[in-house]
Every structure is written in structure tokens, then in C-alpha cells.
N, C-alpha and C positions, 0 to 999 in steps of 0.2 A: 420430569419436573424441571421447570426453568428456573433459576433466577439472576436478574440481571443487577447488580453491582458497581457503585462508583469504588476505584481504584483511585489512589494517588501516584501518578508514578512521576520520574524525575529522569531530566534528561543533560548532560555536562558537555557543553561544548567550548573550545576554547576562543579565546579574545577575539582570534585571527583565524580567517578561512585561509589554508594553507597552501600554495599555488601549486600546479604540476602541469605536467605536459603530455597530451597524446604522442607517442612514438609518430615520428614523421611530420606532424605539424610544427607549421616555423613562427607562430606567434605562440605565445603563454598563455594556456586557457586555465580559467578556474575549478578546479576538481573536487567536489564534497567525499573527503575518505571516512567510510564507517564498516564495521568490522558486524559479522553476525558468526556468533560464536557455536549458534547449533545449525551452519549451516542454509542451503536455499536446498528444498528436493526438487521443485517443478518451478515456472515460468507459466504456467499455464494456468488463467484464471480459475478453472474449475476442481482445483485442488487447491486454491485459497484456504487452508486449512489451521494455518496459524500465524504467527505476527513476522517472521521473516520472512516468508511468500507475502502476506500482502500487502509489505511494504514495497517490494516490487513490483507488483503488481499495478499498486496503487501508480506508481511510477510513469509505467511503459501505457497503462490503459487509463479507457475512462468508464464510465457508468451511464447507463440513459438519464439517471436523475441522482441525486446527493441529499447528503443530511448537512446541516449546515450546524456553526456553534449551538446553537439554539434548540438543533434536533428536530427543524425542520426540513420537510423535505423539498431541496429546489433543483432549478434546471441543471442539465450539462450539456449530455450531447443532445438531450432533447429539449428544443425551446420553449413548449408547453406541452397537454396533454385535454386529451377530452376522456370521459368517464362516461360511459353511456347508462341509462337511467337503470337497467337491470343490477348495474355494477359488476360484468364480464365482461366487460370490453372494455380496453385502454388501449387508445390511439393514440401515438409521441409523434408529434413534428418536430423534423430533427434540424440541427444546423445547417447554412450550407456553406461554413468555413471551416470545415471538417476534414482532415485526412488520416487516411493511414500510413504510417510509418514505410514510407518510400511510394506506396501507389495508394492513385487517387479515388478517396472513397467517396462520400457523402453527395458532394456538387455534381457529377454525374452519372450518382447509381440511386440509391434509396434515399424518399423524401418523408416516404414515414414509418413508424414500426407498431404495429398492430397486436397486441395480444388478448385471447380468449382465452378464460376462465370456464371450465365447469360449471362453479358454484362462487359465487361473488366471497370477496376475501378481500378483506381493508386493509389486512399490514403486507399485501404485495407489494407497494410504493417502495416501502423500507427496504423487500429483499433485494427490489432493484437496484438498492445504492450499496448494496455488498459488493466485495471484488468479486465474487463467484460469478458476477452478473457483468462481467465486464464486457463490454463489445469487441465480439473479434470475427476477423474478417473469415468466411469460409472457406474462399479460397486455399488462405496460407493453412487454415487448417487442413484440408482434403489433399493440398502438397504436401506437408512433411507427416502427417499422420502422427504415430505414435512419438513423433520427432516433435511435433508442438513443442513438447511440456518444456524443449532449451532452445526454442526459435520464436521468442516473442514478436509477434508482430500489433500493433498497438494506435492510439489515436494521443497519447499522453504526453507528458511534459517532454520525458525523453524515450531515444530510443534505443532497443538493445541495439548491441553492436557485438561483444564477446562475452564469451564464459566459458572459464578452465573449472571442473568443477572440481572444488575442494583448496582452490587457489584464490580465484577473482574470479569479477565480475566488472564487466565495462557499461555504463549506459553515455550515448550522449545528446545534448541539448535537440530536440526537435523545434529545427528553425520553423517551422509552420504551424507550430502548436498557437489554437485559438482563442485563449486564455488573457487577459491585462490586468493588467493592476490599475488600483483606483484614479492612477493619474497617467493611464494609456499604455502605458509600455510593457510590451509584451512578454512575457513568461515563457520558461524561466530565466528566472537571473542568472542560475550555473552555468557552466560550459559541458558539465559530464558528472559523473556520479562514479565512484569506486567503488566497489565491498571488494571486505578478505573474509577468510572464512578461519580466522584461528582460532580453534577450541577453546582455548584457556584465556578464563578471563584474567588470570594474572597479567598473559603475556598482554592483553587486550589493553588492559589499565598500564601497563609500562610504555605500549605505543602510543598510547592518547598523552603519555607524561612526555612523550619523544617529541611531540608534535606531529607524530604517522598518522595518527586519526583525529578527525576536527569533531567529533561527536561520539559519545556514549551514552546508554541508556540505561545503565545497569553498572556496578562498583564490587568487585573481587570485596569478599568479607575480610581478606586479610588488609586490605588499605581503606578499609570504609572509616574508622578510628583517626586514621591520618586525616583522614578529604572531611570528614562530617561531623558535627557534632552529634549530641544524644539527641538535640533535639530536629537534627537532617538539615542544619544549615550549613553552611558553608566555615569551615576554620580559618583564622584569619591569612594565616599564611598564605590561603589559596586563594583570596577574594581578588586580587588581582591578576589570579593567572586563567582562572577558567569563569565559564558563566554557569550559574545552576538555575535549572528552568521544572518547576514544578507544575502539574495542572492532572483534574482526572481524566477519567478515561470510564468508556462505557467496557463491560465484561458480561459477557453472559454464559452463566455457569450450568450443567445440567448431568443427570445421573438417565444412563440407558438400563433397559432392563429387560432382559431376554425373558419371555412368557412359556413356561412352560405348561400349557391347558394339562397334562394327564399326572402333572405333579399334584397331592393332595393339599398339599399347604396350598397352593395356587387357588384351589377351586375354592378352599377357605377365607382366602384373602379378602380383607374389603376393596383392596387395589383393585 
């Protein structure tokens, strides 16, 4: 049993994106620090399995097609598609300003990606815009193997570079990423991305108050009282130091159920 759910959720980030510096580089890049408090287990899109994987995910890759505000679904890496009249077959033609995170993918290797159905299925589009469905190069997979899941290799804003696990995590800007904004200029604006991985969202909430972290998503219950009203607004003392950014979010909720046939309730079951 499925059901899918608008959440409201909220996210605090402060005034100022807070500068830092890759070790060794001699100009000041801009670093976004955000802390995920249960943790990253994989890098590997196909254990996208909850919201701090695939936020990095979301990161490092891309998807052949996306959902857009609207919840429809449009291009990425693939520039259109055909649907052939059975509805088992879907043919993506792909970019060819396309790469992967240090070797060159799309411009001259695959121009298009071809998939066959069984049995015709209309919300395939959707699963393709899941991280699960991320595109990733074979190669890097069939080199590192079981190594994937902390060797992200990717087509996305940025790219891995390090991970201590249980410590950080480094991404930084993919100058080649294919991406612009509405008045040409290319993506991303960061220079690198951070996480920590401290468990405690106490500590978490006193780094965000330190200026350590330029973003939170989440507020330790013991300072929710301080930062929020009853009604989740901002107090005033805080309106000037942080931003608070509300908006939903899609959820989809669901209950598994192991069948046991030679159990007699089962056979009785209308399930």
C-alpha cells in the first residue's frame, strides 16, 4: 500500500554564505557547509535509499529526465525522447555537452539510450527521474567494484573529490557542468560543497549559531522554543540573523508485507 504525502518542511540558512578554502589553493573559493547528522552509507546511486544519499547524489549525478516544480517531467541528460506506439520502447537522445567527471562521456561515445519494456508502463518516466536511475559510467563501475559505493564518478554540478567517513565529505564545482541559468551563466555558482557528519543535532544547531554551517534543515527540540514561534515563524531576535525557508515536499509512505500462503489467517485474508 502506497501513499504519497505533501510534507512541509523548513530549511535555516544564514544571511551570508560563509567563505573557506580548499587546502592548497591560493585564491578563496566559496564553500556551502552543511552537516548530515545520520550520516552518508553509499555514494552509489543505487542505494539512494533515503534523504542524505540523495542529496548527494542528486549533487555528483544526473538523471536521463527530471520532475520539474510542477511535477512534470522534463529533459536533462536526455534532450527529448520517442515512445514508440506499443509503449515499450523509449528512445532518449542524449546531450552532446555532456561529461563525466574527469573523462569524456557523451560527445564521443553514446548518442542515444534505448529502453525495452516487457509490458508498457506509464509511470517509468517518473522512476527515471529518481536518483536510483542516475547515469553512471560502466567503466568506473567495473573498476572499482564493490568500491563504487565511495568513488562517485558523475555528470553533475559537482564532483567528488574526498570522503573521511564519519568525518567529511568534499565535492567540488564541475567546471564543465552543462547547466545555465536563465541569463547564460553557467552552474554552479559554488566553488565546493562540505558535509560533516556530527550526530547530534545539538552540536549541529550550535555550529549553524557559530557560523560552521550555512544551512540546516532540521532544529534540536531543545532550541526550537528559542528560533520559533508556536506558529514555526521566525522570533524576532532571529529575523535578522538567519533566513527561514518553508516549502513541501513530495513523501511517499508505504507498509511491506511478507505473505505467508500456509498461514491460515492468510488464506482467510481478503488481502
Amino acid at each position: 500500500m502506497f501513499r504519497t504525502t505533501r510534507y512541509l518542511t523548513f530549511y535555516i540558512l544564514f544571511l551570508v554564505v560563509f567563505a573557506s578554502c580548499y587546502s592548497g589553493e591560493k585564491e578563496e573559493a566559496v564553500i556551502f557547509h552543511y552537516n548530515e547528522s545520520t550520516g552518508v552509507a553509499s555514494i552509489d546511486p543505487a542505494f539512494a535509499k533515503n534523504q542524505s544519499i540523495m542529496w548527494v547524489i542528486h549533487q555528483v549525478y544526473n538523471t536521463l529526465v527530471e520532475v520539474d516544480s510542477n511535477l512534470n517531467i522534463v529533459p536533462s541528460l536526455a534532450k527529448h525522447w520517442e515512445i514508440s506506439e506499443d509503449k515499450k520502447t523509449y528512445t532518449f537522445f542524449l546531450r552532446n555537452d555532456v561529461f563525466f567527471h574527469d573523462d569524456p562521456c557523451f560527445p564521443n561515445n553514446d548518442t542515444t539510450f534505448q529502453l525495452k519494456l516487457v509490458d508498457p508502463y506509464n509511470p517509468i518516466l517518473g522512476i527515471l527521474s529518481m536518483q536510483y536511475c542516475s547515469v553512471v559510467p560502466q567503466e568506473a563501475v567495473k573498476k572499482y567494484g564493490p568500491a563504487f559505493r565511495s568513488r562517485a564518478v558523475g555528470t553533475g554540478p559537482f564532483r567528488f573529490v574526498d570522503w573521511e567517513e564519519g568525518q567529511a565529505m568534499i565535492l567540488k564545482k564541475n567546471e564543465r557542468y552543462f547547466e545555465r541559468d536563465s541569463t547564460g551563466n553557467r552552474l554552479p555558482y559554488l566553488d565546493g560543497i562540505k558535509l560533516s557528519f556530527y550526530d547530534s543535532k545539538a552540536t549541529e544547531f550550535l555550529l549553524f549559531r557559530q557560523g560552521k554551517l550555512d544551512f540546516i534543515n532540521d532544529i534540536d527540540a531543545s532550541f526550537k522554543d528559542e528560533v520559533l514561534t508556536k506558529t514555526g515563524t521566525l522570533r524576532k531576535d532571529w529575523q535578522n540573523k538567519i533566513k527561514l525557508h518553508t516549502s513541501p515536499y513530495l513523501n511517499i509512505e508505504y507498509f511491506g508485507i511478507l505473505v505467508d500462503e500456509e498461514n491460515p489467517l492468510v488464506k482467510s485474508s481478503p488481502l
